[in-house]
DSSP file (Angstrom, degrees, kcal/mol; ACC not computed):
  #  RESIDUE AA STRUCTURE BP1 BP2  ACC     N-H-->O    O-->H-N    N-H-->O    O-->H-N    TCO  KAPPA ALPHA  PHI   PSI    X-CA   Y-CA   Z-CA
    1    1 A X              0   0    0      0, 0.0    17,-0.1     0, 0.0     2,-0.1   0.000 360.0 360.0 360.0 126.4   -6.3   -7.5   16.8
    2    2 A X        -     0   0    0      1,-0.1    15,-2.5    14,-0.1     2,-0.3  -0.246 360.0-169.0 -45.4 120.0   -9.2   -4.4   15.8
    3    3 A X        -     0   0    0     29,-0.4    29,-0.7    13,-0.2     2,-0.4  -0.792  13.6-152.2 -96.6 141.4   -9.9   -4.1   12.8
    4    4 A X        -     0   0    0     11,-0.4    11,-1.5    -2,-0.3     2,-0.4  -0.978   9.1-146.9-114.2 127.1  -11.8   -1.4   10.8
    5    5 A X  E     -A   14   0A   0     -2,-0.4     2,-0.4     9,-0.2     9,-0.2  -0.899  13.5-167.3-105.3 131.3  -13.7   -1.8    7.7
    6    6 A X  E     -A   13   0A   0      7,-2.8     7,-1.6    -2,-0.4     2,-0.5  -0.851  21.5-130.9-105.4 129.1  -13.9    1.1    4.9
    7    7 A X        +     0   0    0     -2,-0.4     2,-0.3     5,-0.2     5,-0.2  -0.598  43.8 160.0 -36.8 111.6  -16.0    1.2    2.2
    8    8 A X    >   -     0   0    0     -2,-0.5     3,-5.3    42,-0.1     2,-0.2  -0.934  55.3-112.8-165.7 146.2  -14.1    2.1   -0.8
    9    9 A X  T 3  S+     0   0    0      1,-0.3     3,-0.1    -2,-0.3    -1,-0.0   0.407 118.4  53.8 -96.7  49.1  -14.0    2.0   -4.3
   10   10 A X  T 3  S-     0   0    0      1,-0.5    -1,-0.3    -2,-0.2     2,-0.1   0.168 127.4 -94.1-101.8  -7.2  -11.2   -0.6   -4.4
   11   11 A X    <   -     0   0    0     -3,-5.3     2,-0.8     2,-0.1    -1,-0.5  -0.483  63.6 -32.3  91.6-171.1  -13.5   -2.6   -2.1
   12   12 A X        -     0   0    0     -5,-0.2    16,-2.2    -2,-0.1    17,-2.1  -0.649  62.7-172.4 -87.3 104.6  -14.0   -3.2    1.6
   13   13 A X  E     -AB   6  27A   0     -7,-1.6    -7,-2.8    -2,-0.8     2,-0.4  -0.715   7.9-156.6-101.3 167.2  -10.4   -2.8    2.8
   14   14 A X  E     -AB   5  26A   0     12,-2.9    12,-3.6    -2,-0.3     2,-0.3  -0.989   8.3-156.7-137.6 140.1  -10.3   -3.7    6.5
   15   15 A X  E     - B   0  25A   0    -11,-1.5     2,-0.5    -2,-0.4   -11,-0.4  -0.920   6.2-162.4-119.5 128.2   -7.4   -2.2    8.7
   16   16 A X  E     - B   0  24A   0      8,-1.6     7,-2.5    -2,-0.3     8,-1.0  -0.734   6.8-155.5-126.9 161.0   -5.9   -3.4   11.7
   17   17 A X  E     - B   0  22A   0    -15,-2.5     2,-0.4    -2,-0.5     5,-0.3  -0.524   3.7-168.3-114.8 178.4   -3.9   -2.2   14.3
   18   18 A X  E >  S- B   0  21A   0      3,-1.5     3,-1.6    -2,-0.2    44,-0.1  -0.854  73.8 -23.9-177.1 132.0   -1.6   -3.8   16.8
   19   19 A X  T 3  S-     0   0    0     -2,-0.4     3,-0.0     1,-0.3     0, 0.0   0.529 132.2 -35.4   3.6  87.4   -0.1   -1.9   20.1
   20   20 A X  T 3  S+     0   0    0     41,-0.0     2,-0.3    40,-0.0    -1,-0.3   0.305 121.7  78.4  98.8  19.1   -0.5    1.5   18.5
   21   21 A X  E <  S-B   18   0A   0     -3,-1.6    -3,-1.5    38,-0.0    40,-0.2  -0.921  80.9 -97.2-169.8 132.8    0.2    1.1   14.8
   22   22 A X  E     +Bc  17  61A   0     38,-1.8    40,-1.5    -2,-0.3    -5,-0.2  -0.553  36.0 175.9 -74.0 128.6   -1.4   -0.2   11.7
   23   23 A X  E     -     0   0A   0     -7,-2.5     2,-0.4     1,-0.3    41,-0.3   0.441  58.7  -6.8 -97.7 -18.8   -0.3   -3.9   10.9
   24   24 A X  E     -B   16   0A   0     -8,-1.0    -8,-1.6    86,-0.1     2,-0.3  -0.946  48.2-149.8-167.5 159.9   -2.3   -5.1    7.6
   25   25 A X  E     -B   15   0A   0     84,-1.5    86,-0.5    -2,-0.4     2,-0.3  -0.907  25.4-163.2-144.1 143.0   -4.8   -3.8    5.5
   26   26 A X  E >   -B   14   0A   0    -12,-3.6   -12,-2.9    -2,-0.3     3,-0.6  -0.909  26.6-118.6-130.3 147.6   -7.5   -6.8    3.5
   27   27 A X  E 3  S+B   13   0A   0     -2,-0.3   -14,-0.2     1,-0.2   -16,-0.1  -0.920 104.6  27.0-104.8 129.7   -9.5   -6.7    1.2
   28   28 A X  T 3  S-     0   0    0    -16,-2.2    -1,-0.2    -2,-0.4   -15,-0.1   0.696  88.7-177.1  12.2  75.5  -13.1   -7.5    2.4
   29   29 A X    <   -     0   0    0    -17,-2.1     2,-0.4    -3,-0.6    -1,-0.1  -0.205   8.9-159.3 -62.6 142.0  -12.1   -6.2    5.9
   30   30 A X        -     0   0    0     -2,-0.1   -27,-0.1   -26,-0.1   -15,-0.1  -0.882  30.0 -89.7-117.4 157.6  -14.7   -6.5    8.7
   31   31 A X        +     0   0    0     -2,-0.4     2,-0.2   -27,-0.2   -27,-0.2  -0.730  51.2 175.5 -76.1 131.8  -15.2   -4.5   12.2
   32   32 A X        -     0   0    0    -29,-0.7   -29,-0.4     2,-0.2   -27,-0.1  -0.716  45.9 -24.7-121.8 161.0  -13.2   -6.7   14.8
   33   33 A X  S    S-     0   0    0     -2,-0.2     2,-0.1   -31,-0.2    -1,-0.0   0.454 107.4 -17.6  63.8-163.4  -12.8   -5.6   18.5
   34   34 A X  S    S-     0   0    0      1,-0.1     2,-1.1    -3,-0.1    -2,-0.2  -0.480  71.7-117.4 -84.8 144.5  -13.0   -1.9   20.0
   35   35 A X        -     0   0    0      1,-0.2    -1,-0.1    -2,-0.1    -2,-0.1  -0.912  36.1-153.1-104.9 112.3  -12.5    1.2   17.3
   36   36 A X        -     0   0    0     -2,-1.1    -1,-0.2     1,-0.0     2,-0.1   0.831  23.5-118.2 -18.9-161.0   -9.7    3.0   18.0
   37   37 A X  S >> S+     0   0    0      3,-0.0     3,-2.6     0, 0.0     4,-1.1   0.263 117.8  51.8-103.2 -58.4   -8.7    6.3   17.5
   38   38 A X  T 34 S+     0   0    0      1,-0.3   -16,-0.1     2,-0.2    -3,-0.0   0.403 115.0  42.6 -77.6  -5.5   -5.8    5.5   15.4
   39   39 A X  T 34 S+     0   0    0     -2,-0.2     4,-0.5     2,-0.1    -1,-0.3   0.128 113.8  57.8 -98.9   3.2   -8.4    3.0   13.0
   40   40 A X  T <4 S+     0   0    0     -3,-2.6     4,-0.3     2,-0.2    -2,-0.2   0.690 111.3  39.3 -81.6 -46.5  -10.9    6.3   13.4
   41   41 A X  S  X S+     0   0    0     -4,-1.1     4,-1.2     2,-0.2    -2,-0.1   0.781 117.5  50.8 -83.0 -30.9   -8.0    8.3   11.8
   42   42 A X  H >> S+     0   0    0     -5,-0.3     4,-3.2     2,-0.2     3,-3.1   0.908 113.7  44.1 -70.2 -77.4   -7.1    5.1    9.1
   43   43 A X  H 3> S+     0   0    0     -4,-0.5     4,-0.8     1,-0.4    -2,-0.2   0.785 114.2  51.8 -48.3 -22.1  -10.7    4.9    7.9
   44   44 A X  H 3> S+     0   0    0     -4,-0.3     4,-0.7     2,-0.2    -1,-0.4   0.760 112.6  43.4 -97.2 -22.6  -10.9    8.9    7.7
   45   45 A X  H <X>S+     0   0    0     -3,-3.1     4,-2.5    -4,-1.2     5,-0.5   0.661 114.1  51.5 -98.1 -19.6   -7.7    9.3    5.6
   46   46 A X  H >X5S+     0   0    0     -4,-3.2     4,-2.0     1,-0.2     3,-1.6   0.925 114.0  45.3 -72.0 -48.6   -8.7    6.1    3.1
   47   47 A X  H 3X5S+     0   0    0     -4,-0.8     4,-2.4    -5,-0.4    -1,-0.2   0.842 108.0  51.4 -60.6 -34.3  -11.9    7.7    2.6
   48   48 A X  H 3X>S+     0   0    0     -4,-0.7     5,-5.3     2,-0.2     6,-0.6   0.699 119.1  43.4 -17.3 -53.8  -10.2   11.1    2.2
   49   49 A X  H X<5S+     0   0    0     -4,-2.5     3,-2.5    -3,-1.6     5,-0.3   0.964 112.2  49.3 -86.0 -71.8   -7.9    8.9   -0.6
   50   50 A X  H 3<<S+     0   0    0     -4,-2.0    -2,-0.2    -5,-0.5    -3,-0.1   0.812 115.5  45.4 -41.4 -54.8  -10.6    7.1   -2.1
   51   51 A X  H 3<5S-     0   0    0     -4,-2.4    -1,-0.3    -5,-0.2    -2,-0.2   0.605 114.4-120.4 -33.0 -39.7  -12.2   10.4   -2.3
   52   52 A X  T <<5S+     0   0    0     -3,-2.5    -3,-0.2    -4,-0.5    -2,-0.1   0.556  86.8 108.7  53.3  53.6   -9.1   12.1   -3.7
   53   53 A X      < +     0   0    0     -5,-5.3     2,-0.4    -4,-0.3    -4,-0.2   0.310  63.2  67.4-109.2  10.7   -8.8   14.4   -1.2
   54   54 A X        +     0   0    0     -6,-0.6     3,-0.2    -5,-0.3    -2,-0.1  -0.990  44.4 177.6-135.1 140.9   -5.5   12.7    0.5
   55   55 A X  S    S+     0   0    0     -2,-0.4    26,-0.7     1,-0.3     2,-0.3   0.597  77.8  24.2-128.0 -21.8   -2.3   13.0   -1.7
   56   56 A X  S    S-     0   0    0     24,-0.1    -1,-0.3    25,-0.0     2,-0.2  -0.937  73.0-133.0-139.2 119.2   -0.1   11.1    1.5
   57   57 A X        -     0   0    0     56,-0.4     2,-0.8    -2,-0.3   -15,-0.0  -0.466  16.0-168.1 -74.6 137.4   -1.2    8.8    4.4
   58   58 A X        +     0   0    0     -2,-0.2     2,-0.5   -16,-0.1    -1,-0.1  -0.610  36.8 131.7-128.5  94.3    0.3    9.8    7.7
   59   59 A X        -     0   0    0     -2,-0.8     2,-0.1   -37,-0.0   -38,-0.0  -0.959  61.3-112.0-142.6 113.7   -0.4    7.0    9.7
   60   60 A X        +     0   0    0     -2,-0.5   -38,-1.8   -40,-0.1     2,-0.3  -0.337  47.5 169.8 -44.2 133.3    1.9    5.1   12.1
   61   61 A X  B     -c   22   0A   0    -40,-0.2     2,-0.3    -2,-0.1   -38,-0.2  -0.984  23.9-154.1-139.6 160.6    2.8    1.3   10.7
   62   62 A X        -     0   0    0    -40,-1.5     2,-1.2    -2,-0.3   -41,-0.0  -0.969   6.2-152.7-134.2 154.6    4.8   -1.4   11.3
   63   63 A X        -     0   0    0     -2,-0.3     2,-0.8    46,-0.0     7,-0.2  -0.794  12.8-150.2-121.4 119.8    5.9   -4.0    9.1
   64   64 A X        +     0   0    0     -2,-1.2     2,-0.3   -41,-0.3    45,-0.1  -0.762  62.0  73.2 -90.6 127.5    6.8   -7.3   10.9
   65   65 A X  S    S-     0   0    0     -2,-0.8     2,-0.1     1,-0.0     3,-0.1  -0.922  87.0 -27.6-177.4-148.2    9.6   -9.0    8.8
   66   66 A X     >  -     0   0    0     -2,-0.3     4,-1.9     1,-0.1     5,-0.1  -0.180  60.4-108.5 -77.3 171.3   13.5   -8.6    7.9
   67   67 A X  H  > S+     0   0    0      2,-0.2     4,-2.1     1,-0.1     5,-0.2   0.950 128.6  50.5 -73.7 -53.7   15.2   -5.3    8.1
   68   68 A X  H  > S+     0   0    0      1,-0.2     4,-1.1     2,-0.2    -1,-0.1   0.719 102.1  58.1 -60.8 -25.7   15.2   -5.7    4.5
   69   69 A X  H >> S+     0   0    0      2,-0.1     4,-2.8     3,-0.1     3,-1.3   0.987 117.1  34.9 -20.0 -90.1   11.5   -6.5    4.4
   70   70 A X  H 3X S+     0   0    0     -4,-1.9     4,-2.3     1,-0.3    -2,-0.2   0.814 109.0  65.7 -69.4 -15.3   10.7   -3.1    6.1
   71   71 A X  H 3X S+     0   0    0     -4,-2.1     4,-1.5     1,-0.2    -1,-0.3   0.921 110.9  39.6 -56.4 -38.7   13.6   -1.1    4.3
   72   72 A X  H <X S+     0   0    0     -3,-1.3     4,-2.5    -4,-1.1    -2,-0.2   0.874 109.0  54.1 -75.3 -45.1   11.7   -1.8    1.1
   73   73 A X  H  < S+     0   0    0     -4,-2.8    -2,-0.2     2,-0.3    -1,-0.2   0.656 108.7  52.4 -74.0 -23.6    8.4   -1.2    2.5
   74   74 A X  H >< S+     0   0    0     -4,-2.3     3,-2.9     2,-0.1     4,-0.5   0.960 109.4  55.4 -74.9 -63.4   10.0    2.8    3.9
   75   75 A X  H >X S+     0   0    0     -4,-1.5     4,-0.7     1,-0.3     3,-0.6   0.810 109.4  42.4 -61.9 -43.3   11.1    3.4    0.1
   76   76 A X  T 3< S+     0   0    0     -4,-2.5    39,-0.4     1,-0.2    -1,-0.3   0.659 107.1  57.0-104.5  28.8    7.7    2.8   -1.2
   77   77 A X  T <4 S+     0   0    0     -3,-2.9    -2,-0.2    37,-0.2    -1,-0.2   0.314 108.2  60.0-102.9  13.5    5.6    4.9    1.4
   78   78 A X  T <4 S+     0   0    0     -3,-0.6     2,-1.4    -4,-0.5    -2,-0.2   0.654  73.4 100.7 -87.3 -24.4    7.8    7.3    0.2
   79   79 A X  S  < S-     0   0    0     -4,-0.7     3,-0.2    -5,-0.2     4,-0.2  -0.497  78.4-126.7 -87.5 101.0    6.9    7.3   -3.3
   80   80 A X    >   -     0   0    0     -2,-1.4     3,-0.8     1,-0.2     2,-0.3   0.201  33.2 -75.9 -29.7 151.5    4.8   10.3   -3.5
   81   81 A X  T 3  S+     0   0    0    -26,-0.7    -1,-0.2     1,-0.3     3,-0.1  -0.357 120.7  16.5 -46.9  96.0    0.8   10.3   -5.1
   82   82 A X  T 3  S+     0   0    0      1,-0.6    -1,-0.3    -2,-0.3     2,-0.3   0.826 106.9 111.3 111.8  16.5    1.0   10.1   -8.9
   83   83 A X    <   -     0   0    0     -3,-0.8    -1,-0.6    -4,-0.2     2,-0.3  -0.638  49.6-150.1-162.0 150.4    4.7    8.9   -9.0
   84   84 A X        -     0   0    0     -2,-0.3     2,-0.5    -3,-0.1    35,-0.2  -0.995  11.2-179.1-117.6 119.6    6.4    5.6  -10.1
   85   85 A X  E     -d  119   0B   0     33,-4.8    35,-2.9    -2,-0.3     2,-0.2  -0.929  20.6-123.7-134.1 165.6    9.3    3.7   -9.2
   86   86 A X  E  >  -d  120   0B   0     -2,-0.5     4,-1.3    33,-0.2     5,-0.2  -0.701  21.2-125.6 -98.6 158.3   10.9    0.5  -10.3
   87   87 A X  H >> S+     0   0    0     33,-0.6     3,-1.5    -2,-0.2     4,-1.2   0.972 118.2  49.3 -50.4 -38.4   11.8   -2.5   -8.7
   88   88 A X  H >> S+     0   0    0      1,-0.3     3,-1.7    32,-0.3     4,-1.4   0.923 104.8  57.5 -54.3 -55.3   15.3   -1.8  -10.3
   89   89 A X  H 3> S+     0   0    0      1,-0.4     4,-0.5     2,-0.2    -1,-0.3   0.684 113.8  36.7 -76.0 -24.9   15.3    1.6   -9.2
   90   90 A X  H <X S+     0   0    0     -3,-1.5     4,-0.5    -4,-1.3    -1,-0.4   0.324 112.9  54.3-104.0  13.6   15.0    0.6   -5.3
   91   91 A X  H <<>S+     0   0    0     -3,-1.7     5,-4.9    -4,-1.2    -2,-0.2   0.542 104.0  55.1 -93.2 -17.0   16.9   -2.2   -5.3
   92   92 A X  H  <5S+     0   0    0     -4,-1.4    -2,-0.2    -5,-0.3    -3,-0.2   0.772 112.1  48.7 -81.9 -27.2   19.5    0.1   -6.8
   93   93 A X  H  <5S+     0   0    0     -4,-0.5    -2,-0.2     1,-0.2    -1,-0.2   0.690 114.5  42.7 -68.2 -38.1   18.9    2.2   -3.6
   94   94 A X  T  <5S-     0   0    0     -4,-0.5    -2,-0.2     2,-0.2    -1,-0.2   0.391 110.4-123.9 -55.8 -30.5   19.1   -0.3   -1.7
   95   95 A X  T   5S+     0   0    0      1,-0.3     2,-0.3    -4,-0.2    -3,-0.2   0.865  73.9 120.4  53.4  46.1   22.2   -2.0   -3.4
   96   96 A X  S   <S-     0   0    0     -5,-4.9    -1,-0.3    -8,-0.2    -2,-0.2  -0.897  71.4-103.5-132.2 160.2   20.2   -5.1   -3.9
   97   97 A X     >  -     0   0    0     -2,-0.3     4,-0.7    -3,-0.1    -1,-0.1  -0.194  36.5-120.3 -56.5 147.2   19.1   -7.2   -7.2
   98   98 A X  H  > S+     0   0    0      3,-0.1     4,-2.1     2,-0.1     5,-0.4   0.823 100.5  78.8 -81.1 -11.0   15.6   -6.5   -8.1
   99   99 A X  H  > S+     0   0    0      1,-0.2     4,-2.8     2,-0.2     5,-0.3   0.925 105.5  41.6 -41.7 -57.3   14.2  -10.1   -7.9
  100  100 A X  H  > S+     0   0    0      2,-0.2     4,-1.2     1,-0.2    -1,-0.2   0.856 104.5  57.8 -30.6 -64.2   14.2   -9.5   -4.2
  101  101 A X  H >X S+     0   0    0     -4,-0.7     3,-3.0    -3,-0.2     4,-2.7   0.975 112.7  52.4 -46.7 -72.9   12.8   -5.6   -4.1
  102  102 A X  H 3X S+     0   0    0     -4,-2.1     4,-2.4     1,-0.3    -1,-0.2   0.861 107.1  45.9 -51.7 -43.9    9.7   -7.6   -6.0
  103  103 A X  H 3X S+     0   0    0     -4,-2.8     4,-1.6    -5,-0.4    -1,-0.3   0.910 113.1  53.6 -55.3 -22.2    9.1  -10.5   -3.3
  104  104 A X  H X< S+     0   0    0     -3,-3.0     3,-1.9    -4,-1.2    -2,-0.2   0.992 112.8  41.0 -78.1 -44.7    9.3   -7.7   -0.7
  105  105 A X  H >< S+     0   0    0     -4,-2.7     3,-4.1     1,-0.2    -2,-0.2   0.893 115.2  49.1 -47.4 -78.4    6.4   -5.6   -2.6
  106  106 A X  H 3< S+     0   0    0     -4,-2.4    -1,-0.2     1,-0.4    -2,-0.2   0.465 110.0  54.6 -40.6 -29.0    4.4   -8.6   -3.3
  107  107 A X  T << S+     0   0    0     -3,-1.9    -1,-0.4    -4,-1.6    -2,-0.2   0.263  79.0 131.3 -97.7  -1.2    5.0   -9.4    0.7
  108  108 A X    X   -     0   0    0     -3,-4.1     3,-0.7    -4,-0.2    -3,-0.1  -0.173  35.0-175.3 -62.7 118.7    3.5   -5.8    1.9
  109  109 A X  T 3  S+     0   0    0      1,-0.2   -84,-1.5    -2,-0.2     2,-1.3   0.942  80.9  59.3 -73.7 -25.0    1.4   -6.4    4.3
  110  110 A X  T >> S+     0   0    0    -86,-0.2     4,-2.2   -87,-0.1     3,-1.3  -0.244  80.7 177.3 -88.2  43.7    0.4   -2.9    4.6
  111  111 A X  B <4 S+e  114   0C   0     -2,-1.3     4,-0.2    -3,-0.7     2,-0.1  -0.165  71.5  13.1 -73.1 155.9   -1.0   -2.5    0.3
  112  112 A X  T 34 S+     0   0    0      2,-0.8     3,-0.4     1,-0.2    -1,-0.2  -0.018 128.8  58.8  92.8 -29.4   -2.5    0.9   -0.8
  113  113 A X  T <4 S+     0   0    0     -3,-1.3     2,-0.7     1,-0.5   -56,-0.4   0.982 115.3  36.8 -58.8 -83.1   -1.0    2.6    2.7
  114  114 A X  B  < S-e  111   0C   0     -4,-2.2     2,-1.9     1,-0.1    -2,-0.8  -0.740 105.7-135.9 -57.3  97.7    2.4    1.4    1.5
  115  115 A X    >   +     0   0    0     -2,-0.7     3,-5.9   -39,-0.4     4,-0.1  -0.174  46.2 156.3 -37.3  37.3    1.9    2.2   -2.2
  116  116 A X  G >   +     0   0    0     -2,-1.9     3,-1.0     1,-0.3    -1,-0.2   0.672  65.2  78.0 -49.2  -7.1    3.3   -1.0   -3.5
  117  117 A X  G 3  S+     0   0    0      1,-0.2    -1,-0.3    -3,-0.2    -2,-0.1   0.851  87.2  62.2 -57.2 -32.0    1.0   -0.1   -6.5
  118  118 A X  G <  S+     0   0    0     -3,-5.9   -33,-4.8   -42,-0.2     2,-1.0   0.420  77.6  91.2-103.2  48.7    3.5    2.2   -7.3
  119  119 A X  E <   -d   85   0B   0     -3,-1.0     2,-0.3   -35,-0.2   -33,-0.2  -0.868  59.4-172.5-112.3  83.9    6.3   -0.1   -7.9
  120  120 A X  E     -d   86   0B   0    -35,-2.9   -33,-0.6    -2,-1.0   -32,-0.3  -0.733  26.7-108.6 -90.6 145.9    6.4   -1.1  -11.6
  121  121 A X        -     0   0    0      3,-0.7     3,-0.2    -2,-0.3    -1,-0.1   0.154  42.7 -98.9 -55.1 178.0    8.6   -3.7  -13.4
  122  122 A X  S    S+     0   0    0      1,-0.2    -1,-0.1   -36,-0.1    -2,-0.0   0.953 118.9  10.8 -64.8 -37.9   11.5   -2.3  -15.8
  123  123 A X  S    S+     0   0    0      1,-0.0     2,-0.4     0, 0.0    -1,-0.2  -0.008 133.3  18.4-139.6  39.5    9.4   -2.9  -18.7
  124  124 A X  S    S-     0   0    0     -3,-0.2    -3,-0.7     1,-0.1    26,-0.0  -0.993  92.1 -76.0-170.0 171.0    5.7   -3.7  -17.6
  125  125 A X        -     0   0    0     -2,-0.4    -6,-0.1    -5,-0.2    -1,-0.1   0.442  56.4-150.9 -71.9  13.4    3.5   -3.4  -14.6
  126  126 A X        -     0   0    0     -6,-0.1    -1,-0.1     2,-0.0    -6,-0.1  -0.086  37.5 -39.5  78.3-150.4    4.8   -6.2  -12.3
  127  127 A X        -     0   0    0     -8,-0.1    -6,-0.1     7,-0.0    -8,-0.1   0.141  39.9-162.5 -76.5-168.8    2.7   -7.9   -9.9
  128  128 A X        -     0   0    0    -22,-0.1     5,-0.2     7,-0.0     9,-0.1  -0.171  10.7-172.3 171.7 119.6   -0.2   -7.3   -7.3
  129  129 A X        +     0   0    0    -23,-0.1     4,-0.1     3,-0.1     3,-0.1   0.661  54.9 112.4 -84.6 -12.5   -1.4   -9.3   -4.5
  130  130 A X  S >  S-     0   0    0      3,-0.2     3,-1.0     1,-0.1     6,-0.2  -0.290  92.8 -72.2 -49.0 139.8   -4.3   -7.2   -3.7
  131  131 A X  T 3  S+     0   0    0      1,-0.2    -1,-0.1     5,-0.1  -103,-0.0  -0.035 125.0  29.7 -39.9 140.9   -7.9   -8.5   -4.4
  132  132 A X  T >  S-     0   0    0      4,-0.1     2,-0.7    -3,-0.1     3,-0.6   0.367  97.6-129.3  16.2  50.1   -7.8   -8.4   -8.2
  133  133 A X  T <> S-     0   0    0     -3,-1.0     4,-0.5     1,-0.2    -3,-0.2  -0.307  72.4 -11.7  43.8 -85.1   -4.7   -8.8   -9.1
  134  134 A X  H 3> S+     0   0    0     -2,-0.7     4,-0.5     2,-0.1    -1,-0.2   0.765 134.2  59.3-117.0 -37.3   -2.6   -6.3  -11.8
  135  135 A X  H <4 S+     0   0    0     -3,-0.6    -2,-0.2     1,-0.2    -1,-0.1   0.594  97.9  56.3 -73.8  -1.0   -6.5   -4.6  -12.7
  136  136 A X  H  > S+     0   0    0     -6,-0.2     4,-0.8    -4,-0.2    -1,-0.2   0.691 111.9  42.9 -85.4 -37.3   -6.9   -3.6   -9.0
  137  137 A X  H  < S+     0   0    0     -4,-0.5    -2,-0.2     1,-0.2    -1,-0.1   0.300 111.1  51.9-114.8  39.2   -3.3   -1.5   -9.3
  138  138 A X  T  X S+     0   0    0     -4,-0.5     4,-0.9     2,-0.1    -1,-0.2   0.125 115.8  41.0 -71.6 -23.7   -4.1    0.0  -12.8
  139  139 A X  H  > S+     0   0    0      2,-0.1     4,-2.0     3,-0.1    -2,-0.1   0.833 118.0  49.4 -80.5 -16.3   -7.5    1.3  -11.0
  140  140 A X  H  X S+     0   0    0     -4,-0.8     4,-2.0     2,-0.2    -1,-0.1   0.805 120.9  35.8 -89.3 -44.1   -5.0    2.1   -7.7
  141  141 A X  H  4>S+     0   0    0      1,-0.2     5,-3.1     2,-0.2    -1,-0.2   0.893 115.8  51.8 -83.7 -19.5   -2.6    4.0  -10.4
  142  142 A X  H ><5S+     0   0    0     -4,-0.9     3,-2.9     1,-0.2     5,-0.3   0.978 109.4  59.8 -73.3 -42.2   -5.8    5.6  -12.9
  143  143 A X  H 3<5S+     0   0    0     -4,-2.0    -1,-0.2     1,-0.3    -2,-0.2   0.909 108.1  42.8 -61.1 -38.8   -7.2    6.9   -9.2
  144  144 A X  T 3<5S-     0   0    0     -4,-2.0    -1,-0.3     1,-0.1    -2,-0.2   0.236 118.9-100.6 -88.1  19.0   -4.1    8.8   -8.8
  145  145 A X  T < 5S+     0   0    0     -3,-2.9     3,-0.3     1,-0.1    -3,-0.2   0.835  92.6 103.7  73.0  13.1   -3.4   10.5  -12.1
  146  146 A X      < +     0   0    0     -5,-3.1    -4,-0.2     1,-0.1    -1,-0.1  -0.071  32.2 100.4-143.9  92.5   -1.0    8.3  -13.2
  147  147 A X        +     0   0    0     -5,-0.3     3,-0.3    -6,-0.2    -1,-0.1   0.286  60.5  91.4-100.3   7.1   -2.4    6.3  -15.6
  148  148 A X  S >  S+     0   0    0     -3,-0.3     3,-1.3     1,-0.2    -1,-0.1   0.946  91.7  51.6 -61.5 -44.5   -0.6    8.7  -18.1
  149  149 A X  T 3  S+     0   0    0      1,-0.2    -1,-0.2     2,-0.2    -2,-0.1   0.875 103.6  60.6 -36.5 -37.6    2.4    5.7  -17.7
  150  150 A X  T 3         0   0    0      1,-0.3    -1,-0.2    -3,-0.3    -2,-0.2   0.324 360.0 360.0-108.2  10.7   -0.3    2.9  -18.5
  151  151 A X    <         0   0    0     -3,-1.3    -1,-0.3    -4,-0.1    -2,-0.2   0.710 360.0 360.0-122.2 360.0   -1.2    4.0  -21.9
């Protein structure tokens, strides 16, 4: 699958695409295969975000899983720039436990796109599988103004 890789200062995320939609984003991404337009248009709105000049990504994806996989994974590309939610609070949306809501963040393939960064525990910051673990989405949450939460 094509890949892109951005310079950014979260690291080198590399984004790939798959029949007309972004599939994954990694962290020390490399150029695979032909660049796109639609990995022309990813790499121009992360830089745009790194920058902090992009307050929403508006970028087809797809999330290969369950329906409940990608139900959770629409509920946090929803959660607006600077904004928080809890697992409890989408699993309550959902009308599922959070233990679940958490595996599903943890499982985004799509991180920083899908903002699972902004998905905090009831009473802490939770996880992050992104390259450096819970200090990669405190730098993720300080970039976006709300690091007001984290102090």
């Amino acid at each position: 699958m094509p890949m892109i890789a951005v310079e950014t200062q979260f690291g080198c995320l590399g984004v790939e695409e798959t029949d007309g939609a972004i599939t994954r984003l990694v962290w020390d991404g490399q150029n695979e295969g032909p660049e796109t337009p639609l990995l022309q248009e990813a790499a121009a709105q992360l830089t745009a975000y790194d920058q902090g000049r992009l307050e929403r990504f508006d970028l087809p994806y797809h999330v290969a899983g369950s329906k409940f996989q990608q139900q959770v994974c629409d509920l946090m590309y929803a959660i607006p720039l600077g904004e928080t939610r809890t697992y409890g609070d989408i699993a309550k949306e959902l009308g599922q436990p959070p233990q679940p809501v958490g595996q599903a963040c943890g499982a985004n393939p799509i991180p920083v796109i899908i903002p699972c960064h902004r998905v905090l525990a009831a009473n802490g910051l939770g996880g992050f599988s992104g390259d450096g673990g819970v200090e990669t989405k405190v730098a993720l949450l300080r970039h976006e103004r709300a690091a007001g939460l984290l102090i």
